[in-house]
C-alpha positions in Angstrom: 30.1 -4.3 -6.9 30.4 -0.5 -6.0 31.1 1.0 -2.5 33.0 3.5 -1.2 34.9 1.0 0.3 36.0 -2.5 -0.3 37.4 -5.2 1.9 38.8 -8.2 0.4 41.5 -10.8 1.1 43.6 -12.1 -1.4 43.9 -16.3 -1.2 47.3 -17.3 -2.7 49.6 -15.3 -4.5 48.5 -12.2 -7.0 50.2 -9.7 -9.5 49.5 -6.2 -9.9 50.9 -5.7 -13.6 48.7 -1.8 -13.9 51.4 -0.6 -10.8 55.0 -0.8 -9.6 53.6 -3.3 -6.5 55.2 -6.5 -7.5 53.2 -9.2 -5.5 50.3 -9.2 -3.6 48.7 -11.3 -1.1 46.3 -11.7 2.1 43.7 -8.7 3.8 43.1 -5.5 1.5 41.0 -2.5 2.3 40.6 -0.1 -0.5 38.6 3.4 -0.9 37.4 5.9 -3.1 38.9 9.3 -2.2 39.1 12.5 -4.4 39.1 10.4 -7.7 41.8 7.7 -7.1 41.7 4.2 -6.0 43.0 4.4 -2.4 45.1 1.9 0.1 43.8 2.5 3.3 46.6 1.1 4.8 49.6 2.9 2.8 47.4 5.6 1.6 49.0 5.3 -1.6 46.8 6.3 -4.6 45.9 4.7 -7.9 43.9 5.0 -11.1 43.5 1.6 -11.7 44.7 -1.9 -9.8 44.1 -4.9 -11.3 45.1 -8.5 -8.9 45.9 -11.3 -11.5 45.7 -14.5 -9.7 49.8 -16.7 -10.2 47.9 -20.3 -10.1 44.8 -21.7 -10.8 44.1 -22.3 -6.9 43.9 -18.7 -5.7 41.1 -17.3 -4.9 39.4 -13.3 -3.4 36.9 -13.6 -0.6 35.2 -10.3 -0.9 33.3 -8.8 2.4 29.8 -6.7 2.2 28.5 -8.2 -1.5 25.0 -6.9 -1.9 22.5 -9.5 -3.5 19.0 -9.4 -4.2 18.9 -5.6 -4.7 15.6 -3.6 -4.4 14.0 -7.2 -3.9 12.5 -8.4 -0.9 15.6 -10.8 -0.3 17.9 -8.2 -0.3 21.1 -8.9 2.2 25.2 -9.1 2.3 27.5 -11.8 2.1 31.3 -12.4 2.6 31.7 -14.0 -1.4 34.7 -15.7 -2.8 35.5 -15.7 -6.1 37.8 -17.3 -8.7 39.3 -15.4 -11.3 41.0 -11.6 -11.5 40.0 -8.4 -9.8 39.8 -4.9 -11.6 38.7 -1.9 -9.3 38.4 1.3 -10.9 36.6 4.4 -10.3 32.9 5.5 -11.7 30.5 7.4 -10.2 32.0 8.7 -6.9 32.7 4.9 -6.1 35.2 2.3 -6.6 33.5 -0.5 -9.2 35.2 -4.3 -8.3 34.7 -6.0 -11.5 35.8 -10.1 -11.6 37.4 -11.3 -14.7 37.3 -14.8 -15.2 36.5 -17.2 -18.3 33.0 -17.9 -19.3 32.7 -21.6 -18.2 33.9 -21.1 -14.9 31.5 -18.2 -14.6 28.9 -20.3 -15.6 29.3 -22.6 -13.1 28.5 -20.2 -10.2 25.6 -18.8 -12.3 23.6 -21.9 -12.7 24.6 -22.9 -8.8 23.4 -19.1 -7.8 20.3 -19.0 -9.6 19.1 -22.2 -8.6 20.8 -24.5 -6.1 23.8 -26.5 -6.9 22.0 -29.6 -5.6 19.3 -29.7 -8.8 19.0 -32.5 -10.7 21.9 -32.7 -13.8 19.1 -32.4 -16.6 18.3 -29.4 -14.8 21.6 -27.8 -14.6 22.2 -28.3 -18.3 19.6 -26.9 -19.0 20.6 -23.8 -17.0 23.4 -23.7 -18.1 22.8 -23.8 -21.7 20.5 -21.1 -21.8 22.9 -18.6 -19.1 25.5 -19.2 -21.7 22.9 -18.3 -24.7 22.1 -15.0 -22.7 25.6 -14.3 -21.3 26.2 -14.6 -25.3 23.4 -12.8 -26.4 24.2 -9.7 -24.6 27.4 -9.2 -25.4 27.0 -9.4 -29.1 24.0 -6.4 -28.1 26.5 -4.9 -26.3 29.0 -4.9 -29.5 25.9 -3.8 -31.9 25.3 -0.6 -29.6 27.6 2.3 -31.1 26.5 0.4 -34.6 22.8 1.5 -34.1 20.4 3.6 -32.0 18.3 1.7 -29.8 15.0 2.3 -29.3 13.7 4.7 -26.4 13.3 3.2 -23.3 10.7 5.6 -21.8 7.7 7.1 -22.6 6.5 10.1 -20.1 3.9 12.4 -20.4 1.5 13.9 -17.9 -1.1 11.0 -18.1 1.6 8.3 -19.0 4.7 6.9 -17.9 5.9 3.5 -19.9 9.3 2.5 -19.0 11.5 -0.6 -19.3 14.9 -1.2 -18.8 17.1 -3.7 -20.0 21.2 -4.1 -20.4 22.1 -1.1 -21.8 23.1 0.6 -18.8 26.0 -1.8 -18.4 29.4 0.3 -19.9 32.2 -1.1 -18.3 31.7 -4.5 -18.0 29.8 -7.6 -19.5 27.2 -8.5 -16.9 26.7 -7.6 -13.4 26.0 -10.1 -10.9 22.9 -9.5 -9.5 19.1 -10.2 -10.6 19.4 -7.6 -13.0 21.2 -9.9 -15.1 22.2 -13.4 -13.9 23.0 -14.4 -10.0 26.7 -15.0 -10.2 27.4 -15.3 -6.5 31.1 -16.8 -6.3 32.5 -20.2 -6.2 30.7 -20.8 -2.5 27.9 -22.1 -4.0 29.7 -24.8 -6.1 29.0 -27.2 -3.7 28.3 -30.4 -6.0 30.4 -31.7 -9.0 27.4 -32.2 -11.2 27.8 -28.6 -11.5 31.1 -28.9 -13.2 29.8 -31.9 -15.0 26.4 -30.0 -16.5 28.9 -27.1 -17.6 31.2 -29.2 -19.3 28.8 -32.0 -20.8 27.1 -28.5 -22.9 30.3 -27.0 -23.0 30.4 -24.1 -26.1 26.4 -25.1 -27.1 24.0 -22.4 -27.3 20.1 -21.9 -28.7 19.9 -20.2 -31.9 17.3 -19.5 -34.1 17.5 -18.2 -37.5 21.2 -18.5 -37.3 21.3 -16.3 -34.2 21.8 -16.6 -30.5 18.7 -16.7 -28.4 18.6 -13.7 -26.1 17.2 -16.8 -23.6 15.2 -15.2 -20.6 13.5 -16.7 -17.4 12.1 -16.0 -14.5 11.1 -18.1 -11.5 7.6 -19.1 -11.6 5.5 -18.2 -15.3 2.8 -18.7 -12.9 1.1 -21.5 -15.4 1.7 -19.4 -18.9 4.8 -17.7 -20.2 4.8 -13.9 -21.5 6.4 -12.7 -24.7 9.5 -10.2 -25.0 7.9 -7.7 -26.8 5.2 -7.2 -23.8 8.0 -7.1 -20.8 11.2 -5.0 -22.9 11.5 -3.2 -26.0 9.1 -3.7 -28.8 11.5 -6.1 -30.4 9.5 -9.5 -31.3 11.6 -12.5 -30.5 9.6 -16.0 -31.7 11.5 -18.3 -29.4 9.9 -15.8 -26.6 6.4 -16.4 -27.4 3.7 -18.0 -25.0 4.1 -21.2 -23.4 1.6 -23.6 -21.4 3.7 -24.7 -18.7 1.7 -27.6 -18.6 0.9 -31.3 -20.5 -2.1 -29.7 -22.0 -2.2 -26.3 -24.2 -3.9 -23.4 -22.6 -6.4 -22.1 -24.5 -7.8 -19.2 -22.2 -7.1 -15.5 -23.7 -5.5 -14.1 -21.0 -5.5 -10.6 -22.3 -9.4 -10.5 -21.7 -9.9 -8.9 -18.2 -13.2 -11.6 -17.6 -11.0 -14.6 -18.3 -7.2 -13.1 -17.1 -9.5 -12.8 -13.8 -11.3 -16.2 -13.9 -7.7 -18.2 -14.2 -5.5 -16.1 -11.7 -8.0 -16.9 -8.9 -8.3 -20.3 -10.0 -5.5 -23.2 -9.5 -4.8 -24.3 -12.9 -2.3 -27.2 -13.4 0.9 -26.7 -14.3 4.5 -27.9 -14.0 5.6 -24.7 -11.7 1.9 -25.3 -9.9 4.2 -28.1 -7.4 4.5 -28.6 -3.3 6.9 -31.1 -4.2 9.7 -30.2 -1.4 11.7 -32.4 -3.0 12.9 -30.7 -6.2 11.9 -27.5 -4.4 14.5 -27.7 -1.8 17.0 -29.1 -4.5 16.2 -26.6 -6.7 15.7 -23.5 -4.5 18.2 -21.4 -3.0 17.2 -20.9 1.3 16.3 -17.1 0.1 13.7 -18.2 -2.7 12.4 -20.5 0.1 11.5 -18.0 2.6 8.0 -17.9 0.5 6.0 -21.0 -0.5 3.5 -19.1 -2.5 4.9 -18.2 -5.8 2.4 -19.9 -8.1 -0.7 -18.1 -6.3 -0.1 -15.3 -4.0 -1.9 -12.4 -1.9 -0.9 -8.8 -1.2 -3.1 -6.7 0.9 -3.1 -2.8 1.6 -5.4 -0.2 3.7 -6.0 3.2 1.4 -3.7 5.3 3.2 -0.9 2.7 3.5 -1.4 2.1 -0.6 -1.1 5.9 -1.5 1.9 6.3 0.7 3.7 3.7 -1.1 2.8 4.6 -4.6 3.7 8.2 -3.7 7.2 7.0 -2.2 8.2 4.1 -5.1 6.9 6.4 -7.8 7.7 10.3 -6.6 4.5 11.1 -8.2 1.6 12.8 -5.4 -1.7 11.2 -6.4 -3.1 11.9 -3.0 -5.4 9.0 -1.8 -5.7 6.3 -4.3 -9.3 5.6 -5.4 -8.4 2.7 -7.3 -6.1 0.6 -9.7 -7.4 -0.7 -13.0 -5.9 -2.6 -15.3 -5.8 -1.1 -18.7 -3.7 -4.1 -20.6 -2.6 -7.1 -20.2 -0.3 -9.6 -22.2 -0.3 -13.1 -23.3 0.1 -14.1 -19.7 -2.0 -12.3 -17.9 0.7 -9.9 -16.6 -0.6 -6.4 -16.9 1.1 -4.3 -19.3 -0.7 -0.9 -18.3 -2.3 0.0 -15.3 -3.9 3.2 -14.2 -3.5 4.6 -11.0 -6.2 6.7 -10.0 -6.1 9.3 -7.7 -7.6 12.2 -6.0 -5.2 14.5 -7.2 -4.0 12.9 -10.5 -4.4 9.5 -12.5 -1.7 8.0 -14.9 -1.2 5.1 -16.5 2.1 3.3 -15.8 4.0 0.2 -17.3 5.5 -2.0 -18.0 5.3 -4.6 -16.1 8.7 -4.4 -13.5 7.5 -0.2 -13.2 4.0 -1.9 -12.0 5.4 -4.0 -9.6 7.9 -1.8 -8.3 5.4 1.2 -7.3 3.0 -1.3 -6.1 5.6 -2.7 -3.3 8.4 -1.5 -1.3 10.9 -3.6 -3.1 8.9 -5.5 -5.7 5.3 -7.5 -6.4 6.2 -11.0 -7.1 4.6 -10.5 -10.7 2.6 -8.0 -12.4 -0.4 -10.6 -12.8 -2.6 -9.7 -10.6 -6.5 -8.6 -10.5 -7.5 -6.2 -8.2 -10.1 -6.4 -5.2 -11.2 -3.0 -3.5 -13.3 -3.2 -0.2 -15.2 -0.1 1.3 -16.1 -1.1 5.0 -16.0 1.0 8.5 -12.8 0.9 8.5 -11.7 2.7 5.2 -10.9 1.2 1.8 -8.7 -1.1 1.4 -7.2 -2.8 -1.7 -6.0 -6.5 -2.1 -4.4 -8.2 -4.9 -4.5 -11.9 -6.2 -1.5 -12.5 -8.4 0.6 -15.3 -10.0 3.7 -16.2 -10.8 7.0 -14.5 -9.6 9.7 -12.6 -12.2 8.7 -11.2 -15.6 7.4 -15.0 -17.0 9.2 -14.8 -20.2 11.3 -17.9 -21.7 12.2 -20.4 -19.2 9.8 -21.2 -16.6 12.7 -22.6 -13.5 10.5 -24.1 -11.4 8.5 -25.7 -14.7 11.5 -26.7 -15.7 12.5 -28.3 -12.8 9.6 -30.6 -12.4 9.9 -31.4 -16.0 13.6 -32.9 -15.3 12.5 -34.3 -12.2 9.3 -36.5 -13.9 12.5 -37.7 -16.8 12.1 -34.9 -19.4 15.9 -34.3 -21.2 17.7 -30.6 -20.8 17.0 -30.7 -24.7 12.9 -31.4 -24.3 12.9 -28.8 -21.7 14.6 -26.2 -23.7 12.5 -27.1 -26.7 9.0 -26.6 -24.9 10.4 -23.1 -23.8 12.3 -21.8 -26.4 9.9 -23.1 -29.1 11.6 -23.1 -32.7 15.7 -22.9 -31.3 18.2 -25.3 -32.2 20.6 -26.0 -29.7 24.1 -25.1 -31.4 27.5 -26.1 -30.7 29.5 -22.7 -31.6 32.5 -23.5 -29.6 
């Protein structure tokens, strides 16, 4: 979390071994002022404070938490966490970073990204492949000063291709936010098969080729995962390759604009193609479910509406947009490059999370989509048929949800997505 100020209250007793405070307890109101960490209340300055919690029952309920953001779903929450706090200052800001053991924080991951109330198949499987990321990206973390990474943007006057990953994250492991994994407190524990599905895989991991699986997912594939390679850097992964999320293989090539078009306006089956409220409502968190239309979904614009918004998500002035035409797409449809043209200016953009952020105010459900454009009396306007919601790569959730709800085994589910891994006890 970063704020200029933070409000927290400190359940049971704390130490504060980085000052001279001795205990701590109780309400808290910290702020960032000329460089120091700030006590509102005693106006006494800091570099650092760190809160260690004294027993294993204490807890910090932290006001104003921020989740969902830049997505549609963005609001605050009061959040209580387990675990030590560390505020320091970066950027202008105070940065509240949680310390707390891996297992526990797996726990609130797989009962934030989904709801704790899934089935248990389910939650292992969650949580096997949140510990494989978790894993995974702090062994990348660890290889960074080892080795340049590739260039995360390409920009030139008729092109801009940008993707963004981890690699921003300096000072801590994993924020807590879509960016990485939801980790939204110990709140949404709320059933001990949570505890149980963390423990039952405790230490196991996917690996393939002796290495941890860098295990993505995203909501809804939509009926077809996507492949690393097409969605981050040009790394290929094997174990993130593409996926029929259904009983039967899919044999449609979705990077042909004829037959991408054909099956995104059609209703193919699939396991994450469901109106089963049942798993949904076990499954979903209230937030995911404030939309029912994440297999198959619409988004509609007038021309003057569409140019504003491109104009305002992208900073680039293309004046009125004539049209938007898909220039590639990957395994799953999801367009890879697409070029805006305008009156002023075309450029082709990508990849696929620039694409959906320029063509929404917070972000499209998925960058598979075909584009309709309608000249009539009353101007031009654009609509677009997508599928899916989230990037599509690895782990389908809501596929896999239906899977462990018709009887398929956490270890069948991760074996469809994560074709080729072995699931590994390391520790």
């Amino acid at each position: 979390m970063s704020a200029e100020e933070v409000r927290f209250h400190l359940h049971g007793e704390f130490s504060c071994p980085l000052t001279t405070r001795g205990k701590a307890t109780g309400e808290h109101c910290l702020q960032h002022r000329d460089g120091y960490v700030t006590d509102a209340l005693s106006g006494k300055r800091y570099d650092e404070l760190l809160f260690v919690p004294e027993h294993d029952t204490c807890s910090v309920e932290i006001q104003k938490v921020t989740i969902g953001i830049d997505f549609h779903w963005e609001r605050t929450e009061t959040q209580t966490f387990a675990g030590s706090l560390h505020v320091i200052v970066d950027g202008g800001k105070l940065l509240v970073i949680n310390i707390i053991d891996a297992e526990e924080y797996l726990q609130s991951v797989i009962s934030s990204e989904m709801r704790a109330t899934a089935s248990p198949e389910f939650l292992k499987t969650h949580a096997v492949i949140s510990r494989s990321w978790l894993m995974a990206q702090m062994e990348k973390q660890r290889a960074q000063s080892a080795k340049k990474t590739c260039e995360s943007c390409i920009r030139t006057d008729t092109e801009w291709i940008q993707w963004s990953d981890r690699e921003d994250h300096t000072l801590f492991d994993v924020c807590a936010d879509d960016h990485c994994q939801r980790y939204q407190g110990t709140t949404r524990i709320v059933s001990p098969a949570v505890k149980e599905a963390v423990e039952a895989t405790c230490g196991i991991i996917l690996s393939y080729g002796g290495k941890i699986c860098d295990a993505r997912f995203s909501k809804c594939c939509g009926g077809v995962t996507e492949t690393f390679e097409n969605t981050w850097e040009p790394v290929v992964h094997p174990y993130l390759t593409r996926v029929s999320d259904g009983h039967a293989p899919l044999n449609t090539d979705l990077t042909d604009e004829t037959q991408a078009r054909e099956w995104i306006l059609a209703s193919p089956p699939a396991f994450c193609h469901t109106s089963d409220k049942t798993i949904l409502e076990q499954t979903l968190n209230r937030y995911d479910m404030e939309t029912s239309h994440f297999f198959r979904w619409k988004a509609s614009y007038g021309q003057n509406e569409l140019s504003e918004l491109v104009a305002a998500r992208s900073g680039i002035d293309f004046g009125r947009i004539i049209d938007l035409v898909p220039v590639e797409r990957g395994v799953s449809g999801r367009i890879i490059r697409l070029r805006i043209e305008g009156e002023r200016r075309s450029m082709v953009i990508g990849k696929e999370l620039l694409i959906r952020r320029c063509l929404s105010s917070s972000h499209l459900y998925s960058s598979a989509f075909v584009v309709d454009r309608e000249t009539g009396t009353g101007g031009t306007s654009f609509t677009l048929h997508g599928a899916g919601w989230g990037h599509g790569v690895g782990l389908c959730q809501i596929g896999a949800a239906v899977m462990c709800g018709q009887g398929f085994t956490y270890r069948q589910v991760l074996s469809r997505y994560y074709p080729g891994s072995i699931p590994e006890k390391r520790y």
